[in-house]
C-alpha positions as CSV (number, residue, x, y, z in Angstrom):
1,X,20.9,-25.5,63.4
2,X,21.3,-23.2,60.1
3,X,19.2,-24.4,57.5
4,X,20.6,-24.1,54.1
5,X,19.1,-22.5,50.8
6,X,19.1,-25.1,48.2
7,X,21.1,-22.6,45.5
8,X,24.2,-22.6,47.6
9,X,27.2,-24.6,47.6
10,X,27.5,-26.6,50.9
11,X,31.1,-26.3,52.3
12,X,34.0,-28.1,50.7
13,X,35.0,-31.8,52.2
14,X,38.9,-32.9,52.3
15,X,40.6,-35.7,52.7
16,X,38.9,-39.0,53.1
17,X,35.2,-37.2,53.5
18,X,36.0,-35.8,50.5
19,X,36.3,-39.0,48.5
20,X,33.4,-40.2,49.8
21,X,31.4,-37.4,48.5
22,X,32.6,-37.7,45.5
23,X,31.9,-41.3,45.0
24,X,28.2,-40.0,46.4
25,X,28.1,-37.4,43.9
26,X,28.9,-39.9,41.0
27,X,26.6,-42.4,42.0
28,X,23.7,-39.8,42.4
29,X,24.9,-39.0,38.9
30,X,24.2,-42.0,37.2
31,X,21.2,-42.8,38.9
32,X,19.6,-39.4,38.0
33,X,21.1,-40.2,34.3
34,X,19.5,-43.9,34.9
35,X,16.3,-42.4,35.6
36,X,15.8,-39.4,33.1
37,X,17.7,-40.6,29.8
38,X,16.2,-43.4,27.9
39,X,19.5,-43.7,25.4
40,X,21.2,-44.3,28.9
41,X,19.0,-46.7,29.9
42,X,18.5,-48.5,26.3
43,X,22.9,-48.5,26.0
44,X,23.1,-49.8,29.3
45,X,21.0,-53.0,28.6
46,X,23.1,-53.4,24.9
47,X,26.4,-53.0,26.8
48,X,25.2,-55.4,29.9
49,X,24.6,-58.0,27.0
50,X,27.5,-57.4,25.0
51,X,29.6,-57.6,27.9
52,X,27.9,-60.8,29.4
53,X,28.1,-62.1,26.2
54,X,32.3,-61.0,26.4
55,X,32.5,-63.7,28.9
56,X,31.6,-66.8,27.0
57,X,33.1,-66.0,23.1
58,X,36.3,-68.0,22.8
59,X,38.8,-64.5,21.9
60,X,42.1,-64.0,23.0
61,X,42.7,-61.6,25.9
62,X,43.6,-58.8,23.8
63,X,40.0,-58.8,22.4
64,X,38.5,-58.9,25.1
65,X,40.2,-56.0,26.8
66,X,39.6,-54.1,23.6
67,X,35.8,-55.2,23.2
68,X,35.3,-54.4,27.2
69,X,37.0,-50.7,26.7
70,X,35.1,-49.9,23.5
71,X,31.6,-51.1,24.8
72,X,32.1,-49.3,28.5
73,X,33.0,-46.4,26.7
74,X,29.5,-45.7,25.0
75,X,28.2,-45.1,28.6
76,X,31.1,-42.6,28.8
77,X,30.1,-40.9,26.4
78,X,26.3,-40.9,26.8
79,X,26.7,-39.8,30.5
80,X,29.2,-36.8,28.7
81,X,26.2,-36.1,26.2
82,X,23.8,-35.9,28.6
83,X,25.5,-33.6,30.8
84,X,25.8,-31.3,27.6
85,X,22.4,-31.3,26.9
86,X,21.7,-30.7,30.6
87,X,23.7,-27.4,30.6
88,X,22.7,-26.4,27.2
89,X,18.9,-26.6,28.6
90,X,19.5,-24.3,31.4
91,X,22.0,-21.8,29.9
92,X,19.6,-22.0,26.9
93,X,15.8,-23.2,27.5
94,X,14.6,-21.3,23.9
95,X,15.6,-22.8,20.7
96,X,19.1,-21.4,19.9
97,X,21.6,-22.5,16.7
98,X,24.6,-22.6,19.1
99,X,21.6,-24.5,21.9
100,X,21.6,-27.0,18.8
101,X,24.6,-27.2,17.9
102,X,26.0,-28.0,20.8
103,X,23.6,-30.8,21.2
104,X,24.2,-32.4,17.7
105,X,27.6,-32.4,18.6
106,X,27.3,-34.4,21.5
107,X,25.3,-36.9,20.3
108,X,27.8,-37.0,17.4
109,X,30.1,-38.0,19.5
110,X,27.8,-40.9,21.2
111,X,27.5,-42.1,17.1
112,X,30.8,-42.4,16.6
113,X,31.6,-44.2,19.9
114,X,28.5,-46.5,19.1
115,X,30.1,-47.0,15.4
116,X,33.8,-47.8,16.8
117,X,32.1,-50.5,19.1
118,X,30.3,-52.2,16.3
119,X,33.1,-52.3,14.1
120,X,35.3,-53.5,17.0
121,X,32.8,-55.9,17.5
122,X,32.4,-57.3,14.5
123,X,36.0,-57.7,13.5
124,X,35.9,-59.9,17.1
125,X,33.3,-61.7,15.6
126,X,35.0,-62.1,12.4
127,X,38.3,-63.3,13.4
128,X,36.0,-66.5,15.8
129,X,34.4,-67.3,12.3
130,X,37.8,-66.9,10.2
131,X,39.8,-69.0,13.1
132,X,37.0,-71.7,12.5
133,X,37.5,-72.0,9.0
C-alpha cells in the first residue's frame, strides 16, 4: 500500500463518493472553524439564541424568513472571513499593508452583516411593540 505525502492532493472522487466528500470536507470545515475562531464560536451561541428565540415571537412568516436568513448569514460570513485570514496568514505570515488589508476587509464585511441583522432585528421587534399598541 502507497503511503501518501501529506502536501499532495489525494485523487479526485465522482459521482455519489464525491458528494460525500464534499459534505466531509465541509463539516471538517466548520469544526476546524468551531475549534480555532472565537468570533465563530461567540456568533454561533448569539445566532443559536436568536434563532431559538425566532420560534416563540409572535411575527408573521415573512419575518421570520427574513430574521432566519439575516442571522444564518453572520456565520456565512464569519466562516468567509476566516478563510481570508487563513490564506492571508500563509501567503503572508510577516506584517504586510495588502496582509492587512485584506483582513480589515473581511471583517468589514462580518460588521456589516452583523449591523443588517440588528437592524432587521429590531425593526421585527418594533413592529410586535407597534402591533400591541
Amino acid at each position: 500500500m502507497q503511503t501518501q505525502n501529506a502536501n499532495c492532493k489525494p485523487p479526485r472522487k465522482t459521482g455519489f463518493p464525491r458528494i460525500l466528500a464534499a459534505f466531509s470536507y465541509s463539516l471538517d470545515g466548520l469544526r476546524s472553524t468551531f475549534a480555532t475562531e472565537a468570533a465563530f464560536r461567540q456568533e454561533g451561541c448569539l445566532v443559536a439564541i436568536c434563532l431559538l428565540a425566532l420560534i416563540f415571537l409572535p411575527l408573521s412568516h415573512e419575518w421570520k424568513g427574513l430574521l432566519f436568513f439575516a442571522t444564518a448569514t453572520v456565520l456565512v460570513v464569519e466562516l468567509l472571513n476566516s478563510a481570508i485570514e487563513s490564506v492571508v496568514d500563509l501567503s503572508s505570515p510577516d506584517y504586510h499593508l495588502l496582509a492587512k488589508r485584506a483582513k480589515d476587509i473581511g471583517s468589514a464585511a462580518v460588521l456589516v452583516s452583523i449591523a443588517l441583522t440588528v437592524f432587521l432585528w429590531i425593526a421585527a421587534l418594533a413592529s410586535i411593540v407597534l402591533s400591541k399598541s
